[in-house]
C-alpha positions in Angstrom: 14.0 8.0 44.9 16.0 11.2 43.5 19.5 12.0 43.5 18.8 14.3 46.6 17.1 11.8 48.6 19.6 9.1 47.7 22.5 11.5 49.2 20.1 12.5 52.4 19.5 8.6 53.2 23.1 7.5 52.3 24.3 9.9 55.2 21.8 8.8 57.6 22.6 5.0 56.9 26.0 5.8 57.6 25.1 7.3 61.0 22.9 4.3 62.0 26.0 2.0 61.3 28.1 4.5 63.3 25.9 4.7 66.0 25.7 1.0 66.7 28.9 0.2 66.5 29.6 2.9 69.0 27.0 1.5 71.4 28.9 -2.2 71.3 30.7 -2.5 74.3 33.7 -3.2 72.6 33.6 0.5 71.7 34.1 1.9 75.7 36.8 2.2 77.5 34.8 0.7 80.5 33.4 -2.2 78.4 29.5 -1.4 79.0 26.8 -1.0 77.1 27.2 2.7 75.5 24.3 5.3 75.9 22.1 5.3 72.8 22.2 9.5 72.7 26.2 9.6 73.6 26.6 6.9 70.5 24.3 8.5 68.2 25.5 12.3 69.1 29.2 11.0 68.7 28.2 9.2 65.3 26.7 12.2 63.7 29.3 14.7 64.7 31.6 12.1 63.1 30.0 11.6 60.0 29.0 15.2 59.6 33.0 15.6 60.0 31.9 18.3 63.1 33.8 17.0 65.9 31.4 18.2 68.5 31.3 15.6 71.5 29.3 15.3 74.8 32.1 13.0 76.2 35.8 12.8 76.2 36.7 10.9 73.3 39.9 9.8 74.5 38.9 8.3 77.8 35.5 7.2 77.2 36.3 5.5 74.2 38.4 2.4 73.3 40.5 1.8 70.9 37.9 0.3 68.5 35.5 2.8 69.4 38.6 6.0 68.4 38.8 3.6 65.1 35.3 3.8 64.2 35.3 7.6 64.7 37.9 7.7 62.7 36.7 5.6 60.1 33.3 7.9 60.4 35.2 10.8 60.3 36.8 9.6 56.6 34.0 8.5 54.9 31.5 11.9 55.8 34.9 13.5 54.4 35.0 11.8 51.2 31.1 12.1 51.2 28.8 9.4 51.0 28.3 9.7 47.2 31.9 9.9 46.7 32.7 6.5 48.9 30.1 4.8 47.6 31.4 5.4 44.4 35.2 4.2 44.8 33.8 1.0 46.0 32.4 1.1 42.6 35.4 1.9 40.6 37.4 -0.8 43.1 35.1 -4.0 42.2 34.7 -3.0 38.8 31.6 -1.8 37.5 30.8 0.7 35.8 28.2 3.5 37.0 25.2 5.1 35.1 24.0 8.1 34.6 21.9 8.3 37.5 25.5 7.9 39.7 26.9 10.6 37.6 24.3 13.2 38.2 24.6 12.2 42.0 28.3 12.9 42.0 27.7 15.7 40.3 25.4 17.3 42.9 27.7 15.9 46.0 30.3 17.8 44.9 28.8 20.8 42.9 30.9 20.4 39.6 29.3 22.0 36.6 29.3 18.9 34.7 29.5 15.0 34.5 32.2 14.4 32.4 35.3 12.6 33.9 33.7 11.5 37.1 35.8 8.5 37.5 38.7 10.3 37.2 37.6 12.8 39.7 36.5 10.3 42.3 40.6 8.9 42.0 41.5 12.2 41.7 40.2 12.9 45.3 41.1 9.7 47.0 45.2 9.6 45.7 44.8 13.9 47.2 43.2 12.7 50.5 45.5 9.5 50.3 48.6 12.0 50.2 47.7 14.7 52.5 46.5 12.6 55.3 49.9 10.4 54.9 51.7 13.6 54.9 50.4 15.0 57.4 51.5 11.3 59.9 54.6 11.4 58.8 55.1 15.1 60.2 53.2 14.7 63.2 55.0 11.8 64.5 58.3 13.7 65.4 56.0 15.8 67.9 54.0 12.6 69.5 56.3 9.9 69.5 58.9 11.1 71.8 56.1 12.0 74.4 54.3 8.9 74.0 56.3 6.4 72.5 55.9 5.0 68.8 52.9 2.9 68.8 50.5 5.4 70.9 52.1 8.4 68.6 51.4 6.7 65.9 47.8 6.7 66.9 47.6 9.9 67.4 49.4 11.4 64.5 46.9 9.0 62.0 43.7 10.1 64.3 44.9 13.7 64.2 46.1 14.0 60.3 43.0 12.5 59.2 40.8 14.9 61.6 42.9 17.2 60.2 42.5 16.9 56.8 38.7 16.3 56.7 38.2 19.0 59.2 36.4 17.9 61.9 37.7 18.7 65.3 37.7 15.2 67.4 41.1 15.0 69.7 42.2 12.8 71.8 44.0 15.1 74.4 41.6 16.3 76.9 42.5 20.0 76.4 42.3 19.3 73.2 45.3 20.7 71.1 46.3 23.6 74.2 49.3 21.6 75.6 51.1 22.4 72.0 50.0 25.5 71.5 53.6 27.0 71.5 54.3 23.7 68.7 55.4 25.2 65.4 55.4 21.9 63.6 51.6 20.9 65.2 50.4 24.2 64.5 51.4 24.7 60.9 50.8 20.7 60.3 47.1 20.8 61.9 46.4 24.0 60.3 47.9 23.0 56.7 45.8 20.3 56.5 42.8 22.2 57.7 43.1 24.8 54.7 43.6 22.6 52.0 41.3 20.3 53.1 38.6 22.8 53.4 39.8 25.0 50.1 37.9 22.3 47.8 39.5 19.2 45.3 39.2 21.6 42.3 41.9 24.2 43.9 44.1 21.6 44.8 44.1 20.1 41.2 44.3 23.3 39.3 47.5 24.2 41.8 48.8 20.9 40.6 48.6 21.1 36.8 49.8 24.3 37.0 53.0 23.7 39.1 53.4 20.6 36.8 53.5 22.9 33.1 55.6 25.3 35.0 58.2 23.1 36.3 57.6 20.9 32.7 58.3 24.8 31.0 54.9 24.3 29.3 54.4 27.9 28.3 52.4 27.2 25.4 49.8 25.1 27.9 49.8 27.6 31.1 47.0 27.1 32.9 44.1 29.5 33.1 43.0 29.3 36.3 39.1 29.1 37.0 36.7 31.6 38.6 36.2 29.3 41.5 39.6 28.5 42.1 40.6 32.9 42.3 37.4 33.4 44.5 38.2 30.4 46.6 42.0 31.1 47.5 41.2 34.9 47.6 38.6 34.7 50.1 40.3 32.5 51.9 43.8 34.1 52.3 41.9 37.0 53.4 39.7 35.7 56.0 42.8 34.3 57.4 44.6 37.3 57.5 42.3 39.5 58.8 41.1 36.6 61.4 44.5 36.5 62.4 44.9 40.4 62.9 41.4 40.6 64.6 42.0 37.6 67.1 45.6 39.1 67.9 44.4 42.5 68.9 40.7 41.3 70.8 42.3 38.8 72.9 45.9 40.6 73.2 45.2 41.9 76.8 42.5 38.7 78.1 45.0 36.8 80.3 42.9 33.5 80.1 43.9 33.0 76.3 46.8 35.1 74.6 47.3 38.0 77.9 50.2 35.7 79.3 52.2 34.5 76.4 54.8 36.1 74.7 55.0 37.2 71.4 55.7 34.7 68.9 53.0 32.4 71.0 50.3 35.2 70.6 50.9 35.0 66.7 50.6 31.4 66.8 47.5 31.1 68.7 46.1 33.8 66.8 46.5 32.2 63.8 45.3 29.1 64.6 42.3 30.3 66.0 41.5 31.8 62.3 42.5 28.7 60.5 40.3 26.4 63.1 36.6 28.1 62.4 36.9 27.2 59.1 34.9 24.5 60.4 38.0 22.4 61.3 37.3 22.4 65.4 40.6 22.3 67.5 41.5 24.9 69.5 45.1 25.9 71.6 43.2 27.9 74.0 39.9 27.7 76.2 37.0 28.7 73.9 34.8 29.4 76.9 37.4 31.5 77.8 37.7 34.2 75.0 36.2 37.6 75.4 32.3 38.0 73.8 34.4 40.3 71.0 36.5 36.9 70.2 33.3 34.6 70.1 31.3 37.1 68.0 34.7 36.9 65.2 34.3 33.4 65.4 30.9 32.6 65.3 31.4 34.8 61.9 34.3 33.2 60.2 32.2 29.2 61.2 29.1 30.9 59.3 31.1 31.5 56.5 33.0 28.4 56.6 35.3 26.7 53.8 35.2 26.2 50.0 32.7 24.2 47.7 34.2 20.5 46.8 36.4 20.3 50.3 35.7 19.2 53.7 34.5 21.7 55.8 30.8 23.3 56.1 29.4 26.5 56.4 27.7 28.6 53.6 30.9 28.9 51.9 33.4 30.9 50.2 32.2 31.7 46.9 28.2 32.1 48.2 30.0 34.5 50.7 32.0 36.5 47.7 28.5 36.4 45.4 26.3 38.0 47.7 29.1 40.7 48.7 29.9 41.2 45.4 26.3 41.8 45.0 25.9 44.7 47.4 28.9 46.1 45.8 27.3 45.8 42.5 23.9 47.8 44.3 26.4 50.3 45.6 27.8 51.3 42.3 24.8 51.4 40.7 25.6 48.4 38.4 22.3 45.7 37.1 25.1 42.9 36.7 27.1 40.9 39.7 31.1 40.9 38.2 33.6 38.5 39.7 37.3 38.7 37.9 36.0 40.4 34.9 33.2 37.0 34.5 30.1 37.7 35.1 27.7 36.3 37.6 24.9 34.0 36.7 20.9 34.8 37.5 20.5 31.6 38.9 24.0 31.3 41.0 23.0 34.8 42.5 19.2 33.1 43.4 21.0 30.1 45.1 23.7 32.3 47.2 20.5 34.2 48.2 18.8 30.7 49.3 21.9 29.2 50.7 22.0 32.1 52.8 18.2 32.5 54.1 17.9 28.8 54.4 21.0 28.7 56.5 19.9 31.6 59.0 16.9 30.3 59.4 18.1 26.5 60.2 20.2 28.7 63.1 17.7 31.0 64.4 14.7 27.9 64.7 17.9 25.7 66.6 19.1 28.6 68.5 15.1 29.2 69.6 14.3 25.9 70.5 17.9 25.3 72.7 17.4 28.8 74.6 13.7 27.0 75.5 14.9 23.7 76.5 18.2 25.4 78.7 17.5 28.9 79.9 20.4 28.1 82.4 22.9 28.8 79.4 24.2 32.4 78.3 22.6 33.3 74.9 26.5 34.0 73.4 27.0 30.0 74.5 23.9 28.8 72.7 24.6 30.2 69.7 28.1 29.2 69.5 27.2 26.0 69.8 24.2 25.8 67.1 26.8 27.9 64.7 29.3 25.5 65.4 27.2 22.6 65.1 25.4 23.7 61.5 28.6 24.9 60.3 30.2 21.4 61.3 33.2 23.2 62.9 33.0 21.2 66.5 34.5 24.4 68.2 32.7 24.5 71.9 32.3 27.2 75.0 32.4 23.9 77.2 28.9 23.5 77.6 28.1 20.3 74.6 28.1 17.9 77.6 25.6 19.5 79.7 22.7 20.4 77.6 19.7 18.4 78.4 18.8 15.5 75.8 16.4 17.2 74.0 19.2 20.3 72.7 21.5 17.0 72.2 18.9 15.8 69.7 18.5 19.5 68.1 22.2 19.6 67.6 22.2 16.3 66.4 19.7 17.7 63.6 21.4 20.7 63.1 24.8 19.6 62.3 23.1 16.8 59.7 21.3 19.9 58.1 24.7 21.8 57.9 26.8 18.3 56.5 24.1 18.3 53.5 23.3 21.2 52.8 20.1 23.2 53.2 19.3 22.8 49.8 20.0 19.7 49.0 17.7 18.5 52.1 14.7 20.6 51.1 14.9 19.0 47.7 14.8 15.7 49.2 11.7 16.9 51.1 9.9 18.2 48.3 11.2 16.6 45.2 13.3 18.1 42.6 11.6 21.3 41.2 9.9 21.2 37.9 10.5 23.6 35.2 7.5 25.7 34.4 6.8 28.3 30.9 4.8 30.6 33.1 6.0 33.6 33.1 4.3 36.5 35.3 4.3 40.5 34.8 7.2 42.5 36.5 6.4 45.3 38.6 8.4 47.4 41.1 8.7 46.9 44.9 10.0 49.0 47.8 13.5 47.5 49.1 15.8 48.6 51.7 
């Protein structure tokens, strides 16, 4: 049992638990038996923090059943590792190394030092943003619906939010406030820094403490993942925001018939939400084929190592650009902010990336078999939104025949653990070898 496998089969556990308690009758709004796929479909998109659903949540869910989602949606958040671990810490004991090195892999630190503190670390941040983010929603729920249903929805929606998966309780999901300032920015604050990673979040804190503090002599020198991660980020944002604006400025089924300010909000929401967050203030299966090409992009690339969200990531997205630029100049090393790139990090962007296509292309094949009735730009949308763990959806999640249910249901655990980490737990960790073979020139490009 290696670390890998112990992360892969922690995740799955959680999704058997999920799944049952969603089939409980308890858990429907009608008080029936739920449907086995409906339950298991629902579990794993909550888990995998996705938010992808083949039913209404709202409706065809009770209250209980909304809770468990919710609880679902927390704990594939945090990560399995990472709860398993404060349950740890909270009766007590102390873990070995064999929980340090897991830790280490779930959230792709550099070392094992200080893991209990970065466990706490991450539950008082999630703790605070999630609590934050209740306290600002209620003033836009509880005058429409009263304080103990807006209550609801601001805790359901913060903590979605925050952990970036895209379950709502709204039928039109989040379209009915699109022209909301305060959900807008709320929703899509929690979706960045939620999806930016721990370490960026900590690093902006001790630096904000020594400056306020006037600790010149102890300024902070930020890291290379925290410049690549908030760099890459503010970019993608702006220029999703400029390309959204501009492609769906004249389409009169999303941003033609709103006026200006409200074409800036959508538009900016609809960059912040593919970084694998899921809500949406317009009709996805209503944007032009330009609009769902931008998007499908920005899910691929997804959020930042450490944080919520899925996707290849940030930084595996700014080392294997940063290596064509290298090609371009002429240059033999990959140079990030005057650092220079590791052999091996440049070998694991390259498989993060080829792994992750591939996952895509086999799910995208097999659904375009199994429902020929759906438009290829549909299917894969939903198979990019599903590895990615976004939950974004052209409308079609409900009426895909069982077996694409079940392929989505394996892509979006694939994307939650990471292509890597799920081949090691197929084949064992890799052994280290002294062999060492000739080089000799090949034709590329």
């Amino acid at each position: 049992m290696t670390v890998s496998r112990t992360i892969c089969l922690g995740f799955l556990a959680v999704i058997t638990v999920g799944t049952i308690l969603l089939m409980m009758p308890f858990s429907t709004s009608s008080g029936t038996w739920n449907d086995p796929i409906v339950a298991l479909f629902t579990s794993t998109s909550a888990v995998c923090v996705t938010g992808l659903s083949v039913v209404d949540p709202g409706t065809y869910f009770s209250f209980w059943g909304e809770l468990f989602i919710l609880l679902l949606v927390q704990i594939g958040g945090l990560g399995y590792m990472t709860t398993t671990t404060f349950l740890i810490l909270l009766i007590g004991r102390k873990f070995d190394l064999r929980q340090k090195v897991a830790i280490q892999q779930a959230l792709d630190r550099p070392g094992m030092s200080g893991s209990a503190q970065i466990i706490r670390s991450i539950i008082a941040t999630t703790m605070i943003f999630e609590i934050t983010g209740i306290f600002l929603l209620l003033p836009a729920f509880v005058p429409d619906f009263g304080w103990n249903q807006g209550l609801w929805l601001s805790i359901f929606h913060s903590v979605n939010s925050w952990n970036n998966a895209g379950f709502s309780l709204f039928k039109d999901n989040l379209i009915g406030y699109q022209s909301s300032v305060l959900i807008v920015f709320t929703i899509t604050g929690l979706i960045i820094f939620g999806g930016i990673g721990y370490q960026v979040i900590l690093e902006t804190y001790i630096w904000l403490r020594d400056r306020i503090l006037q600790k010149q002599e102890k300024l902070l020198v930020f890291s290379l993942d925290f410049k690549v991660a908030t760099s890459t980020t503010v970019l993608l944002l702006v220029l999703g925001t400029i390309a959204f604006f501009f492609v769906e400025l004249r389409n009169p089924q999303t941003f033609g018939n709103l006026n200006f300010s409200d074409k800036l909000l959508v538009a900016w929401f609809q960059s912040v939400t593919p970084r694998t967050a899921g809500f949406n203030t317009i009709d996805i299966g209503k944007m032009t084929n330009a609009g769902l090409f931008i998007t499908i992009a920005l899910m691929f690339i997804g959020a930042s190592p450490g944080g919520t969200g899925g996707g290849i990531k940030t930084t595996t997205f700014r080392v294997l650009t940063s290596c064509t630029q290298s090609i371009l100049q002429g240059k033999e090393e990959v140079i990030l902010y005057e650092r220079k790139v590791a052999l091996s990090l440049i070998l694991k962007a390259v498989g993060v990336l080829i792994g992750s296509v591939t996952t895509v292309i086999i799910s995208t094949t097999l659904i375009a078999f199994t429902d020929p009735k759906f438009e290829f730009i549909q299917i894969l949308f939903e198979v990019m939104s599903a590895f990615a763990t976004v939950g974004l959806s052209t409308g079609i999640t409900g009426s895909v025949s069982t077996a694409a249910k079940l392929i989505l249901i394996v892509t979006m655990y694939i994307g939650r653990v990471g292509v890597l980490l799920l081949m090691a737990a197929v084949l064992g960790d890799p052994r280290p070898t002294r062999i060492h073979y000739p080089e000799e020139n090949l034709l590329v490009g």
